[in-house]
C-alpha positions in Angstrom: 158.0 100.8 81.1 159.6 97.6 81.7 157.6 95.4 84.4 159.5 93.0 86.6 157.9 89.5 87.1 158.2 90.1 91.0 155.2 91.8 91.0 153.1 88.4 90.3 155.0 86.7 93.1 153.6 86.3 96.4 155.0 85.8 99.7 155.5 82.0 99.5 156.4 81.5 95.7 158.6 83.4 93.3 155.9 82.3 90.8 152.7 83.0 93.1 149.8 81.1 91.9 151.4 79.9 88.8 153.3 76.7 88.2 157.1 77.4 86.8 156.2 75.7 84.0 153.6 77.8 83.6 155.1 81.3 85.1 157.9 80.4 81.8 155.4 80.2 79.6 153.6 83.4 80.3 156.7 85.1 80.1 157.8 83.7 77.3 161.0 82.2 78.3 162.3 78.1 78.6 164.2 77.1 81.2 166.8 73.7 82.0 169.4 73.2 84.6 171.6 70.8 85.5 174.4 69.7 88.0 178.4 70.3 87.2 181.2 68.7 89.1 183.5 71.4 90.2 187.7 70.4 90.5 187.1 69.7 94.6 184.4 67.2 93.6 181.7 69.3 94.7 178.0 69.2 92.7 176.9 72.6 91.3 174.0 73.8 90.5 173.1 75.9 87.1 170.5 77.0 85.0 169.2 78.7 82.2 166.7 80.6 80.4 166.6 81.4 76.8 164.0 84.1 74.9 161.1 82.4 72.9 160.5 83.4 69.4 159.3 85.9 68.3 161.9 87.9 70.3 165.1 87.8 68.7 167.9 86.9 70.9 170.7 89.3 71.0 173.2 88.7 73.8 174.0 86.5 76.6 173.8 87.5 80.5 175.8 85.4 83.3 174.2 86.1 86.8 176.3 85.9 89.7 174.2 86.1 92.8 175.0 87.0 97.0 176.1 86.0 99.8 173.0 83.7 101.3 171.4 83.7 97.9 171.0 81.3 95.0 170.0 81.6 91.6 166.0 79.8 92.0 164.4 82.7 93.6 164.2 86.7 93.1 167.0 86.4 91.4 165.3 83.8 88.4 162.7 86.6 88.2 165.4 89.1 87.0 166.7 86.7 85.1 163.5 85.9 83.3 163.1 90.0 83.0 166.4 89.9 81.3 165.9 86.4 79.3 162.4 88.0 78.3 164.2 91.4 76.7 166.2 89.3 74.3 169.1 87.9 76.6 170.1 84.0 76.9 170.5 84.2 80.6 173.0 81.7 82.7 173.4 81.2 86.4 175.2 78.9 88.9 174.4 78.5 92.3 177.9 78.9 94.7 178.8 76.0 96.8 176.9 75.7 100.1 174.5 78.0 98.2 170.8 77.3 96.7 170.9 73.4 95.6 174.8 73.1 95.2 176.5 71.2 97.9 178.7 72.8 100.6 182.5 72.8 101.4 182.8 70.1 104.0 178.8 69.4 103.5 178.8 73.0 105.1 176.4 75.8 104.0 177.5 79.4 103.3 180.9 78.7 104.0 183.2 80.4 101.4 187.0 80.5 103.5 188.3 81.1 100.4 186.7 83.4 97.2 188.9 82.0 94.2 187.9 78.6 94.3 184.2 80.2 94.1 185.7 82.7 91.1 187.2 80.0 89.4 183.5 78.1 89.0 181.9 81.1 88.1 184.3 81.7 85.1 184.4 77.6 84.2 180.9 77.7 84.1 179.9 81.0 82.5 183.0 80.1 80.1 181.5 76.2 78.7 177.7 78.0 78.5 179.0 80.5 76.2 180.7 78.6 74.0 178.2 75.9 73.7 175.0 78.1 74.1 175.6 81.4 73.3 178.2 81.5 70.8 179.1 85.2 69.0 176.7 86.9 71.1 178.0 89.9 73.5 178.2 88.8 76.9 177.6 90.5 80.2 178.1 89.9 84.0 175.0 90.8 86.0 175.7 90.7 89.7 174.1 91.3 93.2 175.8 92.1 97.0 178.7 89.7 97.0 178.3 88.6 93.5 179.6 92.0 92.5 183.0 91.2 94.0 183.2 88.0 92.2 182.2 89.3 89.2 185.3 92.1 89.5 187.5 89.2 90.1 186.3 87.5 87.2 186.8 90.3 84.6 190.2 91.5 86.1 191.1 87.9 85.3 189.4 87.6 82.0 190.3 90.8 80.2 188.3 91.6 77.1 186.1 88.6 77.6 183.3 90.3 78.9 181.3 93.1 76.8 179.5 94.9 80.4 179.4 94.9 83.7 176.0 95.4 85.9 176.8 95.8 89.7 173.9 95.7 92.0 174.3 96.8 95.4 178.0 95.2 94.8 180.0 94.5 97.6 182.8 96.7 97.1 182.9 97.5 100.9 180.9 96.5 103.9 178.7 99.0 105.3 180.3 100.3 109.2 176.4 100.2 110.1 176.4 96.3 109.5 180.2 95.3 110.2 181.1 93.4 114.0 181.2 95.7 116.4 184.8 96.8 117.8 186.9 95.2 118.8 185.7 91.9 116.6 186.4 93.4 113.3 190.2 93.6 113.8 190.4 90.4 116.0 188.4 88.5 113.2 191.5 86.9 111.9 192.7 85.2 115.0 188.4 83.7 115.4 189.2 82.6 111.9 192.0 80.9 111.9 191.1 79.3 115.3 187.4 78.3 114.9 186.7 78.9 111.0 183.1 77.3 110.5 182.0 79.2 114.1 179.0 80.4 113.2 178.9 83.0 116.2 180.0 86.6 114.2 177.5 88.6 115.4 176.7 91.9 112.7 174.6 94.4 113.3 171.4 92.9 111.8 170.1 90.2 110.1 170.3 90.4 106.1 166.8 89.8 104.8 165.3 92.6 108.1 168.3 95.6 106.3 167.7 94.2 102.7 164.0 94.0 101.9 161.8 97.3 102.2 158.6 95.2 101.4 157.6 93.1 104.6 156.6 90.7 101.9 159.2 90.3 100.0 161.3 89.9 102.8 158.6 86.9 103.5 159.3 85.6 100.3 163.0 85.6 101.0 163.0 83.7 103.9 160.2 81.1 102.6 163.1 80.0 100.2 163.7 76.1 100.6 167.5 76.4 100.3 167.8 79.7 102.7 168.7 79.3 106.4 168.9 83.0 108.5 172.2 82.4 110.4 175.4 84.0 111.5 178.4 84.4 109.2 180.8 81.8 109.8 184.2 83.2 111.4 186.3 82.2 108.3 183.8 83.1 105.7 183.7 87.1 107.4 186.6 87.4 108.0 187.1 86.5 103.8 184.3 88.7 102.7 186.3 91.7 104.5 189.7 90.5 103.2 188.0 90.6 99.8 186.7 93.9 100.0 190.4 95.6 101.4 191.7 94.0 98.0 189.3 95.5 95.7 189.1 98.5 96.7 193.3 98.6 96.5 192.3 97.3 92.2 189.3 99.9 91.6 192.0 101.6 88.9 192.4 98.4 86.9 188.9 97.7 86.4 188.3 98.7 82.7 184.5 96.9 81.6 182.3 98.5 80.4 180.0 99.3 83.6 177.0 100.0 85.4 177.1 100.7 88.6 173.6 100.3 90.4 173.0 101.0 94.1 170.5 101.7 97.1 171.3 105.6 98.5 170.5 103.7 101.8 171.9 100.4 101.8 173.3 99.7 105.4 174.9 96.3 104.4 177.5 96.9 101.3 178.7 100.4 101.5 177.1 103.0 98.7 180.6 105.5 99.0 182.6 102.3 98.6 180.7 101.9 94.9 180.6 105.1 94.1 184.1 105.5 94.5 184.6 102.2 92.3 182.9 104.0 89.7 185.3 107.0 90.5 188.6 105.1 90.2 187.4 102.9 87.7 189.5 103.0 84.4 186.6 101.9 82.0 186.0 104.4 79.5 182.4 103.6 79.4 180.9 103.6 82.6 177.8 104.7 84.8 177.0 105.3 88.2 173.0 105.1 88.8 172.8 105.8 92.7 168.9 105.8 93.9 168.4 107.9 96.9 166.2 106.3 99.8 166.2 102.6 98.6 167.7 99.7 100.5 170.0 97.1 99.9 167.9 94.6 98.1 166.5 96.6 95.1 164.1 94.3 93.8 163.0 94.6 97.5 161.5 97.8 97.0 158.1 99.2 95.9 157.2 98.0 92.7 157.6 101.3 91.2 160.9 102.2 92.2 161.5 98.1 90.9 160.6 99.0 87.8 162.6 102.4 87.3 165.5 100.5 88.6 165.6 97.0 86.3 164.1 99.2 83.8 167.7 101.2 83.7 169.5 97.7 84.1 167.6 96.4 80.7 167.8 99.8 78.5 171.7 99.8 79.6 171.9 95.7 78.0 170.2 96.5 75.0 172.1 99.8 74.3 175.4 97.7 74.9 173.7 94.5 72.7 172.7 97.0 69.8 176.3 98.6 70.2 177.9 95.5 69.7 176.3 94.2 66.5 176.5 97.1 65.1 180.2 97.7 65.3 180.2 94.2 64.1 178.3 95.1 60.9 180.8 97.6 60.3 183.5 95.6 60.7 182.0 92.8 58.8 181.5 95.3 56.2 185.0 96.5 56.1 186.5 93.2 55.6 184.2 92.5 52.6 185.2 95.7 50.4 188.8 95.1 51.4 189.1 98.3 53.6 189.6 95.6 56.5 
């Protein structure tokens, strides 16, 4: 069974009582980042993690991570899971996000997704063809980084060999929406006021994400989260978003899995599974785990485990399939039947 490094964090450290330098060693992993410089001047964060031998590297995994997230917390401990099972795993922090800087020195504030899109596939783009040359690639995405990733493989057709959604934003749960009548008048607080950070929802994100008190703890003891209130401009945008997608569920065509909390009151768990429905991808999944909560690294460490363990068996399958229909191929072209 696979076994996610959360379980040797702590409340206070992603690595508990280990060093990262020494929490990468012990899992068997390297990691480097460094800064980008996006087209609106802005500094951008990335890193990456890379398998040590003896395990054999066999694909290539670009994380894009939430709304209020960054890639330097529970989200580097999936990556390290996945980096660990043979994956070359990428990740860029989105501006105001984690240690990148913020539109107008402003954090969380995303008025706009397709600037955000556009650095996601820039990035993921140069890391591949620099670090992870003729390996299969996938998108691995949480919450809000679900939507970005649909963006990014409705715009980059055949570039990408999978597509992991978890708890995707694909429509915003009623239970943690602005209550009536804010929701419809959101446009007009937008346009008048767009970095008022007054939207009141129904809830804060880490109390509805995390079913462990301390991992919710640990999410809030992160140096580069602050718990506040969506700015007008960037809610209204996350809600515009999600009216869009769900109008292109038939033109998504990635492979895909399509992971999700039964009980997740902040992205909507119908709203995926009809994704999954509508989607046109010939090779997808729906894995929909009754009882669990938005955040699913957030849960008990044994439902944790059932859960990434799906997410890891699903990348290898898709890795394994890829190399071998590249054998045969290969194969084909050397006796001439290619």
């Amino acid at each position: 069974m696979v076994q996610h490094p959360v379980a040797e964090a702590n409340d206070q450290s992603p690595f508990g009582t280990l060093s990262p330098s020494e929490f990468y060693a012990k899992h068997q992993v390297t990691h480097n980042s460094e800064y980008i410089t996006n087209s609106r001047g802005l500094k951008l964060f990335t890193q990456w993690w890379t398998p040590l031998p003896p395990t054999k590297t066999i694909g290539c995994v670009a994380v894009v991570h939430g709304f209020t997230g960054e890639s330097s917390w529970f989200v580097q401990l999936t990556s390290i899971l996945f980096a660990k099972h043979g994956f070359v795993v990428c990740a860029i922090d989105h501006q105001g996000h984690g240690f990148s800087d913020g539109l107008d020195n402003l954090i969380y504030h995303i008025p706009d997704i397709n600037p955000v899109v556009e650095d996601c596939m820039r990035y993921f783009k140069t890391f591949r063809e620099t670090r992870a040359p003729n390996l299969p690639a996938f998108l691995y995405s949480e919450s809000l980084g679900g939507a970005i990733a649909l963006y990014i493989t409705l715009r980059q057709r055949g570039a990408w060999d999978g597509l992991i959604l978890n708890g995707a934003m694909c429509g915003i749960s009623a239970k943690f929406k602005p209550p009536w009548p804010l929701e419809h008048l959101l446009f007009v607080v937008a346009a008048a006021v767009p970095t008022w950070s007054v939207i009141p929802t129904r809830g804060s994100i880490p109390e509805l994400s995390f079913k462990e008190e301390w991992k919710r703890k640990l999410g809030c003891a992160s140096p580069g989260r602050v718990t506040m209130r969506p700015r007008a401009a960037t809610a209204y945008e996350l809600m515009r978003v999600c009216k869009e997608l769900q109008g292109r569920f038939e033109e998504v065509d990635v492979p895909l899995l399509v992971v999700h909390g039964g009980d997740d009151v902040v992205c909507d768990p119908a709203s995926a599974k009809e994704l999954y429905e509508r989607a046109a991808s010939a090779d997808k999944t729906l894995k929909m785990y009754s009882g669990m909560w938005h955040q699913l690294i957030g849960e008990p460490e044994e439902n944790v485990n059932l859960v990434f363990g799906d997410m890891v068996e699903w990348l290898q399958n898709h890795a394994e399939r890829y190399k071998k229909d590249g054998d045969v191929a290969r194969a084909a072209a050397s006796d001439g039947r290619a």
